[in-house]
Phi, psi and omega in degrees: 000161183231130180272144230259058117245041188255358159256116178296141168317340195257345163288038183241142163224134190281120181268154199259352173310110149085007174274018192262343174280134172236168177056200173226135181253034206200164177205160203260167183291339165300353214031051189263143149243116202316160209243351210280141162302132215300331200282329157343112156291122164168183208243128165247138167245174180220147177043052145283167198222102181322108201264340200179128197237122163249142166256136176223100183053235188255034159264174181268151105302112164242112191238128192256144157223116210214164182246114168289348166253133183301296192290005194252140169313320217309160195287161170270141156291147176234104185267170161235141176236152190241105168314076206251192167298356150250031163297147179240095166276143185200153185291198182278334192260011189087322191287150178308159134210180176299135159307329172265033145264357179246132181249183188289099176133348173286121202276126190256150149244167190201156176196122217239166181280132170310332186270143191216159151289196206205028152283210176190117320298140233258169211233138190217151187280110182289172196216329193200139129261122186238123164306138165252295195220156193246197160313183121283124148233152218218149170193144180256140189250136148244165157152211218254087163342122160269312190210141168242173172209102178309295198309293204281349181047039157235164173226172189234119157257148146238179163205151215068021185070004178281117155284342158291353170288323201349153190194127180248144190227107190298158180245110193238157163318346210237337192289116174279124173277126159232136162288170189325313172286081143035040193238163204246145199217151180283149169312311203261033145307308220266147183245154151319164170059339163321155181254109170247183184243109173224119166249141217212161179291122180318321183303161149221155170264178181294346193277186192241132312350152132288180185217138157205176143292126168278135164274326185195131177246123179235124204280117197241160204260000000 
């Protein structure tokens, strides 16, 4: 890969691929919509796949591959985008997040500058990153329902009676509820002070709580 500080201004060349896009035409599943000004020029992609993250001094590297048409056959593109302070990274939920939060297998949307180097794979200044989806790696919490919310599909386990372990566990379409027996139950089954078992995606965000998603919650006696 070639690290930027082996390339000069005059190796920047304006690419005619996708360069006809202005603004950002994509919103993250929270329905946050990026603030850039519209007249920017740049390539918005959808469900790229992080291949590889370098630190070169303090900037980030991020190298992506992605199809500009989804539905389409066409070979995958290889980007490398350089994270600087004014990238707006952000989670599944709209929120920021830390660069060194983003890892390798993560599927993105991303949008970026049309001028690029003439490297291989040539390297372009990002403007916005949104996580879509993370690895899946999974780990389990057990303890005590603090509070659930039906409306809002989340429920607050702690543990060990510390509100400070407290941890909120999104509620998805996909998350299976079970009772002491294995039988499958709706989120507004379940109470404060029950003891569950919840297995859940490793990631978290930064707020206080964390947030992560739950896969499977089972109420244990």
């Amino acid at each position: 890969m070639e690290h930027l500080e082996d390339y000069e201004p005059n190796e920047m060349e304006q690419t005619t691929e996708e360069a006809e896009l202005s603004g950002s035409n994509f919103e993250c599943s929270s329905g946050h919509t990026p603030d850039f000004p519209p007249h920017r020029e740049v390539i918005n992609v959808l469900d790229a796949v992080i291949d590889e993250i370098t630190t070169n001094r303090n900037t980030t590297l991020v190298t992506i591959t992605y199809r500009s048409c989804p539905t389409c056959k066409e070979p995958k593109q290889t980007v490398t985008l350089i994270i600087g302070p004014e990238t707006a990274l952000r989670n599944e939920h709209g929120g920021s997040v830390r660069v060194n939060e983003l890892r390798e297998g993560m599927v993105i949307h991303a949008s970026f500058s049309p001028t690029m180097t003439r490297s291989n794979p040539p390297q372009a200044q990002a403007f916005l990153l949104i996580i879509v989806k993370r690895p899946e790696t999974r780990e389990t919490t057990i303890g005590r329902i603090a509070e659930v919310n039906p409306r809002n599909d989340f429920l607050v386990v702690i543990q060990n009676q510390n509100p400070s372990s407290a941890i909120r566990f999104h509620i998805s379409q996909e998350t299976v509820i079970l009772d002491p027996i294995g039988r499958r139950i709706p989120l507004s089954r379940l109470r404060p002070g029950l003891r569950v078992r919840v297995e859940h995606a490793s990631f978290m965000t930064a707020s206080i709580p964390p947030q992560t998603t739950a896969f499977t919650v089972q109420v244990i006696r």
